[in-house]
PyMOL CGO cylinders between C-alpha atoms (Angstrom):
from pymol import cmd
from pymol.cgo import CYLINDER

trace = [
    CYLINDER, 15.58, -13.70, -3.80, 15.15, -10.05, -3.61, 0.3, 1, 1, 1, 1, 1, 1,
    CYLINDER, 15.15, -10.05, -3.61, 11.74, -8.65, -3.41, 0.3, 1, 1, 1, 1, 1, 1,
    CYLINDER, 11.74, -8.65, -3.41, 12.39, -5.14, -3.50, 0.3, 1, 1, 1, 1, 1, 1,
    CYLINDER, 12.39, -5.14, -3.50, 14.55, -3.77, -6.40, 0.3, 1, 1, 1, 1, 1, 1,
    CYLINDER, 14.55, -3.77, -6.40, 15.77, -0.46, -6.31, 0.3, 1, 1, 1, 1, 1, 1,
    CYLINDER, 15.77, -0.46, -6.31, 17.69, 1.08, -9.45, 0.3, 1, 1, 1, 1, 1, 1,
    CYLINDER, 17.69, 1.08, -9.45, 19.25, 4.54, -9.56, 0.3, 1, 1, 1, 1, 1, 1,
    CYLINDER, 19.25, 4.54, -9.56, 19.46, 6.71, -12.71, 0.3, 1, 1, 1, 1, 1, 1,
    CYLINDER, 19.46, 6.71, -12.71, 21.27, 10.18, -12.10, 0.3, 1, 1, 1, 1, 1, 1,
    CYLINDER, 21.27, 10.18, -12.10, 20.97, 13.21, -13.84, 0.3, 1, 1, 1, 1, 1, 1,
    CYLINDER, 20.97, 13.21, -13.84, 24.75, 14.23, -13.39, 0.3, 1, 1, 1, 1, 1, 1,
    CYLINDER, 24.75, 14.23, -13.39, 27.77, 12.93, -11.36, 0.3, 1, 1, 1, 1, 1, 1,
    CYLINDER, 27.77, 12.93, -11.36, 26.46, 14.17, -7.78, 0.3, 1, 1, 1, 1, 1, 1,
    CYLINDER, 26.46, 14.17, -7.78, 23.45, 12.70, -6.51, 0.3, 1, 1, 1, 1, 1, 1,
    CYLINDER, 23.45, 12.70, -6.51, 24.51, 13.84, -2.48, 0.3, 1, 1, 1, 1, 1, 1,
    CYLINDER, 24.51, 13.84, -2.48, 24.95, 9.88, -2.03, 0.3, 1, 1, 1, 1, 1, 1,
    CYLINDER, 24.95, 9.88, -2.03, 21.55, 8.35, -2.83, 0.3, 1, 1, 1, 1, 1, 1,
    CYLINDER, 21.55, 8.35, -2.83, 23.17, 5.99, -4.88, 0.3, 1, 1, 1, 1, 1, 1,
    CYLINDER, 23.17, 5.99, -4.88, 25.44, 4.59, -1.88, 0.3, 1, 1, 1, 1, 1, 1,
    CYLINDER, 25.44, 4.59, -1.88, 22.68, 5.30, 0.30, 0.3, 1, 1, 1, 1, 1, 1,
    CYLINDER, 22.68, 5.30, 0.30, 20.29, 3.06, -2.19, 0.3, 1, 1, 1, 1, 1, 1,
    CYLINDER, 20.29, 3.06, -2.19, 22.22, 0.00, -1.58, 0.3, 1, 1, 1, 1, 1, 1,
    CYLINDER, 22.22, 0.00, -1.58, 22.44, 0.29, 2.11, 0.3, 1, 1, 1, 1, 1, 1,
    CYLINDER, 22.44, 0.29, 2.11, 18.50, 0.60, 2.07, 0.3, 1, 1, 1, 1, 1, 1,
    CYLINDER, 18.50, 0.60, 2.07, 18.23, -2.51, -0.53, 0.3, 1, 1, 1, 1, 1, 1,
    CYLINDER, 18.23, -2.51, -0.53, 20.63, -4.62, 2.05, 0.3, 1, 1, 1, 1, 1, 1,
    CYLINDER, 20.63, -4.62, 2.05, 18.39, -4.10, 5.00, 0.3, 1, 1, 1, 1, 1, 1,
    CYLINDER, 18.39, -4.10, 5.00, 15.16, -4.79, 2.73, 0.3, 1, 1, 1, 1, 1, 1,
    CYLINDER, 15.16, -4.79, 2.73, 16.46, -7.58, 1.46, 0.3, 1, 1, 1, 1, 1, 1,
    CYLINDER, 16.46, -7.58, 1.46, 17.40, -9.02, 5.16, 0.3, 1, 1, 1, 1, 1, 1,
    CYLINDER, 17.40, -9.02, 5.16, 14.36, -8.42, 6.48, 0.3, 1, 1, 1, 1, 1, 1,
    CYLINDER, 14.36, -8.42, 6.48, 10.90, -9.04, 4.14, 0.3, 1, 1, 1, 1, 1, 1,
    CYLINDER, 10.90, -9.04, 4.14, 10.62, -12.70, 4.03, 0.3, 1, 1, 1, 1, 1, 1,
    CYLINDER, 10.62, -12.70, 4.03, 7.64, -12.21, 0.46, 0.3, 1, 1, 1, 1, 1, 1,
    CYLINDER, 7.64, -12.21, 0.46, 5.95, -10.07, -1.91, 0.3, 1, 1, 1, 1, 1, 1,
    CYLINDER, 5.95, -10.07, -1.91, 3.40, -10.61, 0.24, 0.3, 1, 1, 1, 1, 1, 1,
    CYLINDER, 3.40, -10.61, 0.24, 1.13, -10.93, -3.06, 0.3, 1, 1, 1, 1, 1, 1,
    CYLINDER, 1.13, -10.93, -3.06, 0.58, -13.93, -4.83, 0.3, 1, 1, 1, 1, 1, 1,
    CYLINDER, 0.58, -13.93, -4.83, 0.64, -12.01, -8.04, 0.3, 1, 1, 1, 1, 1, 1,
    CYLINDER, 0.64, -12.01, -8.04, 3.84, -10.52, -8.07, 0.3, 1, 1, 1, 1, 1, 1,
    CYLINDER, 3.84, -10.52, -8.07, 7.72, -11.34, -7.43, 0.3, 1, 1, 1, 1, 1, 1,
    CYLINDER, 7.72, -11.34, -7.43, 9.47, -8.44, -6.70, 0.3, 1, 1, 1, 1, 1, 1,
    CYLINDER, 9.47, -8.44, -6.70, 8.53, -4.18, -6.18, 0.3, 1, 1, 1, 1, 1, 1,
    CYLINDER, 8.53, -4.18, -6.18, 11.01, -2.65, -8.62, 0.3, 1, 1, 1, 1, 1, 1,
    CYLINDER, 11.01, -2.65, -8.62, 11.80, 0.57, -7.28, 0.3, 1, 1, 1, 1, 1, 1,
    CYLINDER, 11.80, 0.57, -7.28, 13.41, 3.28, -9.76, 0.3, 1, 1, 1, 1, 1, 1,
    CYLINDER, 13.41, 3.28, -9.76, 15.29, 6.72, -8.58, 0.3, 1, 1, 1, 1, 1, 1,
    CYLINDER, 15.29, 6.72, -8.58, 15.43, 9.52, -10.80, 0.3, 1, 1, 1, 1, 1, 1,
    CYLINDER, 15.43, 9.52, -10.80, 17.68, 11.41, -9.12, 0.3, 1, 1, 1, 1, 1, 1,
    CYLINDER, 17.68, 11.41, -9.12, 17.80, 15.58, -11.09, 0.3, 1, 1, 1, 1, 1, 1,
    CYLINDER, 17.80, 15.58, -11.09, 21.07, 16.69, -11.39, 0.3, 1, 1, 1, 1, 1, 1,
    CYLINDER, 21.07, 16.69, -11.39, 23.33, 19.01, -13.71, 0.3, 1, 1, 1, 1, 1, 1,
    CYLINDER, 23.33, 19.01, -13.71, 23.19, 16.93, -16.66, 0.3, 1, 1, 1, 1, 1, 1,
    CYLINDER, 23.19, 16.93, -16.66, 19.76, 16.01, -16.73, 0.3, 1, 1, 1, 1, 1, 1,
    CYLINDER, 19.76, 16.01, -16.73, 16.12, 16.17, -14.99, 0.3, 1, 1, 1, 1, 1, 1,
    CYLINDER, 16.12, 16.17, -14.99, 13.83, 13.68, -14.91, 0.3, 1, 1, 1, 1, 1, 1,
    CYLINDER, 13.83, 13.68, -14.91, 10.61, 15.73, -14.17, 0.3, 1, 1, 1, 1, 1, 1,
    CYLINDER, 10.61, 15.73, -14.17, 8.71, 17.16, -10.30, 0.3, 1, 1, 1, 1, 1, 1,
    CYLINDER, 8.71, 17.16, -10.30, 9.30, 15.49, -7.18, 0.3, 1, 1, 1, 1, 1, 1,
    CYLINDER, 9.30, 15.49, -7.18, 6.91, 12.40, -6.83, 0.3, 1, 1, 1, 1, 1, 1,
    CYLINDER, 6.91, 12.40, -6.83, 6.08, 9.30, -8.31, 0.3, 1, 1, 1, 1, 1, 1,
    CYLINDER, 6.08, 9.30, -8.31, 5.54, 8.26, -11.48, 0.3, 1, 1, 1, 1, 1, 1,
    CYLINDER, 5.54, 8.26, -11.48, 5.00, 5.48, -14.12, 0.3, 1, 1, 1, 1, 1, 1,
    CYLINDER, 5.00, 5.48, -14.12, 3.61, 3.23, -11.95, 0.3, 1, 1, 1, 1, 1, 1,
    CYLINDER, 3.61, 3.23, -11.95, 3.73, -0.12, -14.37, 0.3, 1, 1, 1, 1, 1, 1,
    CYLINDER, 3.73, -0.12, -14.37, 2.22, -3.53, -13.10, 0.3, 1, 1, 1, 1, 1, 1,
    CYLINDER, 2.22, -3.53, -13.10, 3.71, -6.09, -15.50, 0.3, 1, 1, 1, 1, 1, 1,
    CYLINDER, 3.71, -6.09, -15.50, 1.36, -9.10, -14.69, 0.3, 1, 1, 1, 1, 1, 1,
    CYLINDER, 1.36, -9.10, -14.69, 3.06, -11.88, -17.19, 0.3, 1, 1, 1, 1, 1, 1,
    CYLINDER, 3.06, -11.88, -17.19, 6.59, -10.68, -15.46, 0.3, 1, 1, 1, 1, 1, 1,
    CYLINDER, 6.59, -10.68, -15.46, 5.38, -10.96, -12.24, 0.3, 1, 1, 1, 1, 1, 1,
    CYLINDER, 5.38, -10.96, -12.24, 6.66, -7.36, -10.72, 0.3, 1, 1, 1, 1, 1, 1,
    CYLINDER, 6.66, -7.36, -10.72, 5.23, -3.69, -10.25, 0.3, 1, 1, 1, 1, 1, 1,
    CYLINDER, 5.23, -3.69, -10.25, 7.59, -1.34, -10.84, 0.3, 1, 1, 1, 1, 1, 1,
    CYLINDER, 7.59, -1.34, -10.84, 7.03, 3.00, -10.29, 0.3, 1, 1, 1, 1, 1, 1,
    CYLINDER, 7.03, 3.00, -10.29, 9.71, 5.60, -10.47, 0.3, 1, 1, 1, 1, 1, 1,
    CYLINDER, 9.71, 5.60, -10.47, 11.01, 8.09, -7.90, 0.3, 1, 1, 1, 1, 1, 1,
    CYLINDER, 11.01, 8.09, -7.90, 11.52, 11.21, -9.16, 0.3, 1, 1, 1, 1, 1, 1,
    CYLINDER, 11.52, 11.21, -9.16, 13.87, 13.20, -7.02, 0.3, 1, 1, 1, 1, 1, 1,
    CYLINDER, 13.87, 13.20, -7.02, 14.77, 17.20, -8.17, 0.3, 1, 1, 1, 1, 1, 1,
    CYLINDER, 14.77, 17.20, -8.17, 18.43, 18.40, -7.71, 0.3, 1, 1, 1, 1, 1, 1,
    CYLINDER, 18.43, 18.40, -7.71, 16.41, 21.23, -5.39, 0.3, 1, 1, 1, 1, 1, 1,
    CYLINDER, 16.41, 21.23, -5.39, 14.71, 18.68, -3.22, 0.3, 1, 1, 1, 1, 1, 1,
    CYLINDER, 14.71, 18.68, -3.22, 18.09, 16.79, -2.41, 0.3, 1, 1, 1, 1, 1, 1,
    CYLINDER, 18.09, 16.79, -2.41, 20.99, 19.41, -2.81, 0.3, 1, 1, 1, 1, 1, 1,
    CYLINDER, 20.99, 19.41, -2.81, 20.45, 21.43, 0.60, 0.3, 1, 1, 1, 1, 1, 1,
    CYLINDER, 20.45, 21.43, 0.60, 19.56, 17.99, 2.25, 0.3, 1, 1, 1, 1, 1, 1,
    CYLINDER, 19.56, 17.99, 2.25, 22.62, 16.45, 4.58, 0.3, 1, 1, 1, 1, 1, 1,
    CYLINDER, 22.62, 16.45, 4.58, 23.49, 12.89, 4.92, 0.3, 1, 1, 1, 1, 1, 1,
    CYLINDER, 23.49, 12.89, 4.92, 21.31, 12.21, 7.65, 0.3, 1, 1, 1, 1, 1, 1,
    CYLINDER, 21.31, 12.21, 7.65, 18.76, 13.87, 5.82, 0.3, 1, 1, 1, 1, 1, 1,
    CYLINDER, 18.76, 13.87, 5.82, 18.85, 12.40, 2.63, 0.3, 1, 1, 1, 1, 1, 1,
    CYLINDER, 18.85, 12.40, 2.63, 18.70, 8.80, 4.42, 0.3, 1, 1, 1, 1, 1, 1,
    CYLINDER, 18.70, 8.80, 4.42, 15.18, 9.93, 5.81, 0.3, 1, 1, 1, 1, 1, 1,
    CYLINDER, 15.18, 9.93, 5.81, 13.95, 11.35, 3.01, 0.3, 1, 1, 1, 1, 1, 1,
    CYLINDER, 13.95, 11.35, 3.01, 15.06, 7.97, 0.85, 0.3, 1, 1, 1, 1, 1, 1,
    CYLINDER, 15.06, 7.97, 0.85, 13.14, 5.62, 3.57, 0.3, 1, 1, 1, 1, 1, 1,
    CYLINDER, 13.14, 5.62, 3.57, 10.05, 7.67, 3.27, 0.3, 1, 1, 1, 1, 1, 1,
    CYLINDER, 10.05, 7.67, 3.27, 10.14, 8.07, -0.67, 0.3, 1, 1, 1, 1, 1, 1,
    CYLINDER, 10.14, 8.07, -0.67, 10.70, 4.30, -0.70, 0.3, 1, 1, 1, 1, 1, 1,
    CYLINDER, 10.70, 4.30, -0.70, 7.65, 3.96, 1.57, 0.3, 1, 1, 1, 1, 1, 1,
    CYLINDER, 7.65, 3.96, 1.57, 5.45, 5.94, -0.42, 0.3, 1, 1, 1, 1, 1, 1,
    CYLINDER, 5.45, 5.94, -0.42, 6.40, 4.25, -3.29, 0.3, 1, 1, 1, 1, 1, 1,
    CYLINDER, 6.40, 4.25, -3.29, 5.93, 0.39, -2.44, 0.3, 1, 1, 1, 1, 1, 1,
    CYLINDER, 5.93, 0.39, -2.44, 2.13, 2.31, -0.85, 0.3, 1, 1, 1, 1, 1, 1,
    CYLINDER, 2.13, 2.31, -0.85, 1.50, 3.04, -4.32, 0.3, 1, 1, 1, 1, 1, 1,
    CYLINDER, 1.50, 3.04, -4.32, 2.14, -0.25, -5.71, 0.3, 1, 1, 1, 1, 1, 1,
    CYLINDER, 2.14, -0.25, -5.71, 0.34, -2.09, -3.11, 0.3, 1, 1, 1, 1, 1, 1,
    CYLINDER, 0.34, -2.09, -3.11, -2.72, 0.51, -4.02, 0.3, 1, 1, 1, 1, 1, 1,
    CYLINDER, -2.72, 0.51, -4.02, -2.48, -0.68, -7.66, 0.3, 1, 1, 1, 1, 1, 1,
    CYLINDER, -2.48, -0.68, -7.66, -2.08, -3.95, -6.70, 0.3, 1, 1, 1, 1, 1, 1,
    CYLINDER, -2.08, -3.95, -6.70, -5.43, -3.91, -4.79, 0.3, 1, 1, 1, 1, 1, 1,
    CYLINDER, -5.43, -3.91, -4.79, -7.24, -1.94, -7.38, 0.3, 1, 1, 1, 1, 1, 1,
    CYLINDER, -7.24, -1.94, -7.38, -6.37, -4.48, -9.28, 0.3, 1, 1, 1, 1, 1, 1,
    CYLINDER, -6.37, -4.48, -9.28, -8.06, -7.34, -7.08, 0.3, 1, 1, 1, 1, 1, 1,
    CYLINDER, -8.06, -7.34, -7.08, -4.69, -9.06, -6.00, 0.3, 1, 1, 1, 1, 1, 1,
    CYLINDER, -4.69, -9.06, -6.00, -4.50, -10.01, -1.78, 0.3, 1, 1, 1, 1, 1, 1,
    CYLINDER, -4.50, -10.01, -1.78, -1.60, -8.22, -0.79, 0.3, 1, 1, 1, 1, 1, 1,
    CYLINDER, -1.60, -8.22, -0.79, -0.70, -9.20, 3.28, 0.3, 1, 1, 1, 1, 1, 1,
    CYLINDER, -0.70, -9.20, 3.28, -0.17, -5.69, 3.94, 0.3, 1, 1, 1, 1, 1, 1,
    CYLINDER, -0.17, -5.69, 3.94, 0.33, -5.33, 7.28, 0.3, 1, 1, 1, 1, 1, 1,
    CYLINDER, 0.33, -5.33, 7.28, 3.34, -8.50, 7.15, 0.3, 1, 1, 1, 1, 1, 1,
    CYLINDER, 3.34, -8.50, 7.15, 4.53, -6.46, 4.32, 0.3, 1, 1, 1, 1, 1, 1,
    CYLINDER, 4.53, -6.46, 4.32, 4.83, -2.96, 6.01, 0.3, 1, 1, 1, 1, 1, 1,
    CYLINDER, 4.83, -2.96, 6.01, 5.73, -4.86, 9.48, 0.3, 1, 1, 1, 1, 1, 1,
    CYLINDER, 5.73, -4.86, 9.48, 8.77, -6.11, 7.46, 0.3, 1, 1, 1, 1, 1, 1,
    CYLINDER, 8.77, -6.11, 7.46, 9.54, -2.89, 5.92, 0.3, 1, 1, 1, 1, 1, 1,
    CYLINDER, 9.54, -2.89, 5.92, 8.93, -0.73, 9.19, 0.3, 1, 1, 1, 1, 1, 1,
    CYLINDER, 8.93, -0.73, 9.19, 12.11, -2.62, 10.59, 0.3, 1, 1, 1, 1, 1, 1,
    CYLINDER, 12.11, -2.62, 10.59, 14.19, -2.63, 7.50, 0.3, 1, 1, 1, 1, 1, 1,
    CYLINDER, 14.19, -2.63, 7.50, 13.88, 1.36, 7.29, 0.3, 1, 1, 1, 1, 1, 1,
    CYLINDER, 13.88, 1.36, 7.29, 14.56, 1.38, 10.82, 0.3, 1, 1, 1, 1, 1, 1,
    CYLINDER, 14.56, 1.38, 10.82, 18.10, -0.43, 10.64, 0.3, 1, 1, 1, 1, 1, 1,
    CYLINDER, 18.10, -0.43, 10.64, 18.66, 1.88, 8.03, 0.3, 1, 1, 1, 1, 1, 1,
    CYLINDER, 18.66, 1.88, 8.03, 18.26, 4.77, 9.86, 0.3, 1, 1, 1, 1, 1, 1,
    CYLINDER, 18.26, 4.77, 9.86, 19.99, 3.87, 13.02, 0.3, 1, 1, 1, 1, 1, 1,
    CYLINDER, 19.99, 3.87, 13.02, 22.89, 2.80, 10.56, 0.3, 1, 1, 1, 1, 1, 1,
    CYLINDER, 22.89, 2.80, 10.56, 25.81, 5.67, 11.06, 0.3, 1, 1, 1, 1, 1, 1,
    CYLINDER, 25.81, 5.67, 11.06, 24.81, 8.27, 8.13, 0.3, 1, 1, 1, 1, 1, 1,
]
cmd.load_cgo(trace, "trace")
């Protein structure tokens, strides 16, 4: 079962390979965290907004941060401007993807907690610390 989701909507055809580089991220999460680490939810459903030059989705950052209790999963959105990623190489854009995705499943865990759920965070982030860095040593 995954425990990290991560969906891709893009604004126009090119998205400078997030959407490849998305699933090779998801593959290494999904090897490597073992939980939710958090009894009250199932999965962290990650969504990219990637701009582009049929649509924008709004500034860089996150956004709608949603904790669906009865479902059982958090879920925020990524919202990534055609500026931040066009100039951006491959190698680049895999960085910047494993530190948005960082900052985002941060976020939930902060809601999570403001919320009064346990969330084993340092399991958790050990998990993801060695998922991101497959990823990155991964050929771009």
């Amino acid at each position: 079962m995954p425990f990290v989701g991560i969906g891709c909507q893009n604004g126009g055809p090119e998205d400078g390979g997030i959407g490849e580089l998305k699933v090779q991220l998801y593959q290494a999460l999904r090897r490597h965290l073992t939980s939710s680490h958090c009894a009250a939810v199932d999965e962290y459903a990650i969504v990219l907004r990637v701009d582009g030059s049929l649509d924008t989705f709004g500034a860089e950052g996150l956004a709608r941060l949603r904790f669906a209790k009865a479902r059982r999963y958090i879920t925020i959105d990524v919202q990534i401007p055609e500026a931040v990623w066009r100039p951006l190489d491959r190698g680049q854009i895999k960085e910047y993807l494993a530190h948005r995705i960082r900052d985002a499943i941060e976020a939930c865990v902060a809601r999570l907690q403001k919320d009064r759920q346990a969330v084993e965070t340092g399991r958790l982030f050990s998990e993801i610390n060695v998922a991101t860095a497959e990823f990155l040593a991964a050929k771009p």
